[in-house]
C-alpha positions as CSV (number, residue, x, y, z in Angstrom):
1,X,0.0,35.7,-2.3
2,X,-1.8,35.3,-5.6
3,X,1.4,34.0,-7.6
4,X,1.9,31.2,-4.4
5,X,-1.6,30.5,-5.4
6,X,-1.6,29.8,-8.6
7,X,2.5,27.7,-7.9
8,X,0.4,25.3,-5.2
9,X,-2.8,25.4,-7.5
10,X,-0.6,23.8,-10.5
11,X,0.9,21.2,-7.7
12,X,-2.5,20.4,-6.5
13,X,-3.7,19.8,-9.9
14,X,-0.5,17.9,-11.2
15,X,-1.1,15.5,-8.1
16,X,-4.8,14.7,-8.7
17,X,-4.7,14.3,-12.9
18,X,-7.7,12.5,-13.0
19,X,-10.1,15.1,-11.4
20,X,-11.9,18.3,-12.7
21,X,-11.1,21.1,-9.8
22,X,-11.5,24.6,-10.8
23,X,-8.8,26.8,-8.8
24,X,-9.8,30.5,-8.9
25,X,-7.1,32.3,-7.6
26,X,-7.9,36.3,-7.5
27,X,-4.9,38.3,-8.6
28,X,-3.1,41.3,-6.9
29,X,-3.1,39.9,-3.4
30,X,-1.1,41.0,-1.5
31,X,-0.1,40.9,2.5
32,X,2.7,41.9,4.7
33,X,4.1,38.2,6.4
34,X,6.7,35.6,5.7
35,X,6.8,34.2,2.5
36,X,7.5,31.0,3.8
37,X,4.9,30.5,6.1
38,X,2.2,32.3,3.7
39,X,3.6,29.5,1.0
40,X,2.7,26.5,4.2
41,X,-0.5,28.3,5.0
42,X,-1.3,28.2,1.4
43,X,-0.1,24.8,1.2
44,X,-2.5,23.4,3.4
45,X,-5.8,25.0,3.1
46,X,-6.2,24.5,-0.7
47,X,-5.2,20.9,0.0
48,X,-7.5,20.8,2.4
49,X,-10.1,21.9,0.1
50,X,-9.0,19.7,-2.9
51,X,-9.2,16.6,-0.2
52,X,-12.7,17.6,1.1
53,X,-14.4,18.2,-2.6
54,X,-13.1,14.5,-3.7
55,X,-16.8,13.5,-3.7
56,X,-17.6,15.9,-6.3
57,X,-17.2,15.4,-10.2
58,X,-16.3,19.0,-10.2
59,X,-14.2,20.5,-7.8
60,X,-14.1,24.5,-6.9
61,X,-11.4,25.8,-4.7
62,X,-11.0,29.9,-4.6
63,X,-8.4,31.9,-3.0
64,X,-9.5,35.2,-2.8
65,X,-10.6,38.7,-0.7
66,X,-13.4,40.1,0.8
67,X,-15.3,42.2,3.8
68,X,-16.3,39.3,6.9
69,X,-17.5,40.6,9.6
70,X,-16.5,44.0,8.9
71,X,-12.5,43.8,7.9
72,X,-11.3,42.5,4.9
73,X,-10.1,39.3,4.8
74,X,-8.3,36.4,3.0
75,X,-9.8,33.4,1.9
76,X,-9.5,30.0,0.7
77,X,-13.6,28.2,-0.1
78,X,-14.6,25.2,-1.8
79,X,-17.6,23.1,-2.4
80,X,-16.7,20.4,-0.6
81,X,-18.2,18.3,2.2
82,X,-18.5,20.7,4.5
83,X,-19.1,20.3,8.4
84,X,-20.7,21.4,11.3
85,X,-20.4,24.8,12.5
86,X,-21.3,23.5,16.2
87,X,-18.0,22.1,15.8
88,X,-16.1,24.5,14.1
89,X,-14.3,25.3,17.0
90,X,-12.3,21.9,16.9
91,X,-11.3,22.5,13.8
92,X,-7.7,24.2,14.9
93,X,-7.2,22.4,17.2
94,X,-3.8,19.2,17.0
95,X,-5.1,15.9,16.1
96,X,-8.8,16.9,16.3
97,X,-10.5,16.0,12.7
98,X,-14.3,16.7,12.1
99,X,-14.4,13.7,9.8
100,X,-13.1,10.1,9.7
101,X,-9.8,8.9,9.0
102,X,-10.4,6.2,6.9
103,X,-12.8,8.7,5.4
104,X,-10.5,11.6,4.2
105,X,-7.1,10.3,5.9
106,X,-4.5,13.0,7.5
107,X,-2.8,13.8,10.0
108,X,-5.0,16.4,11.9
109,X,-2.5,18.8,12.3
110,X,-2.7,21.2,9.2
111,X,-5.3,23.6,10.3
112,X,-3.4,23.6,13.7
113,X,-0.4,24.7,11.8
114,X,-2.6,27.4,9.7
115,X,-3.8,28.7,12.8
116,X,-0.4,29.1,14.4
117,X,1.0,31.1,11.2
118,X,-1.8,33.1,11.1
119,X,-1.4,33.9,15.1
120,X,2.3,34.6,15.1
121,X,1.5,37.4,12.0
122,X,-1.1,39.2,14.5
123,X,-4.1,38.2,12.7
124,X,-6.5,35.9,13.0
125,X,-8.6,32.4,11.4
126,X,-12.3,31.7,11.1
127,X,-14.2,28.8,9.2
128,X,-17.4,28.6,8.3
129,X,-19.6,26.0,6.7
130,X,-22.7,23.7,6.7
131,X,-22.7,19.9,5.7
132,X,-22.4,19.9,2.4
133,X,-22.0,22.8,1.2
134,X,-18.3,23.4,1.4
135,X,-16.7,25.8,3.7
136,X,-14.5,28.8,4.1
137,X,-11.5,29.7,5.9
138,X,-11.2,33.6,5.9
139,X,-7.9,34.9,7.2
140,X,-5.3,38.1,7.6
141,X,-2.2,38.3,8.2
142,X,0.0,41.4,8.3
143,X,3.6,41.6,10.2
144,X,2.0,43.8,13.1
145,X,-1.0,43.0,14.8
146,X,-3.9,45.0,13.4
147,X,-2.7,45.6,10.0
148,X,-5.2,44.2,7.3
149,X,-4.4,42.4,3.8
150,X,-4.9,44.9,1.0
151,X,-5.3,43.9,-3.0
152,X,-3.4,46.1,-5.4
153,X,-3.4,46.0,-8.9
């Protein structure tokens, strides 16, 4: 997971020359799940985040590990615009968006997606955030429900 990182990092970057966004992708991650939907699950939360810090004149977006709520977890933060937690729940959810779309324009499906690949690998999706102070999407994944991502290295 950490080289797909750093692969949609570089594309990010190479798609928005003109702005200062510090990826930090942690190295040695590792999870058991399909390449090909880790590399559209990684896709769209780091652009995402790289959409949502626009307003700063420096960007952070970090891919990383760590213990939420007890297991460890996958995730992708920023220190964006944030949003509401009270609405966090519409988040993954088709066509819903927190903020306008003449605002940050999209689709309103990416997080759906996210949440689908994240499902159909037996684990599961949460965000958190306040306005303005970015958010987090922590995640696992594994091929069987109730395995858990693991860092080697």
């Amino acid at each position: 997971m950490s080289a797909c990182g750093h692969e949609i990092a570089g594309a990010l970057s190479t798609r928005e020359p003109g702005r200062n966004i510090d990826f930090r992708i942690a190295e040695g991650l590792l999870v058991g799940a399909d390449e090909r939907l880790v590399r559209v699950l990684l896709e769209n939360l780091p652009s995402n985040a790289v959409k949502y810090t626009r307003r700063n004149t420096s960007a952070t977006v970090e891919l990383g590990q760590t213990v939420h709520d007890g297991s460890p977890m996958c995730f992708v933060r920023d220190n964006g615009v944030g949003f509401d937690p009270e609405r966090a729940g519409h988040l993954f959810r088709p066509f819903n968006r927190l903020h306008g779309g003449d605002e940050f324009p999209r689709t309103g499906v990416g997080l759906a997606t996210c949440k689908r690949i994240v499902r159909r690998h037996g684990g599961r999706i949460v965000a958190e955030s306040k306005p303005g102070e970015g958010a987090t999407f922590y995640f696992t994944l594994s091929h069987a429900a109730g395995e858990r991502p693991r860092v080697e290295g």
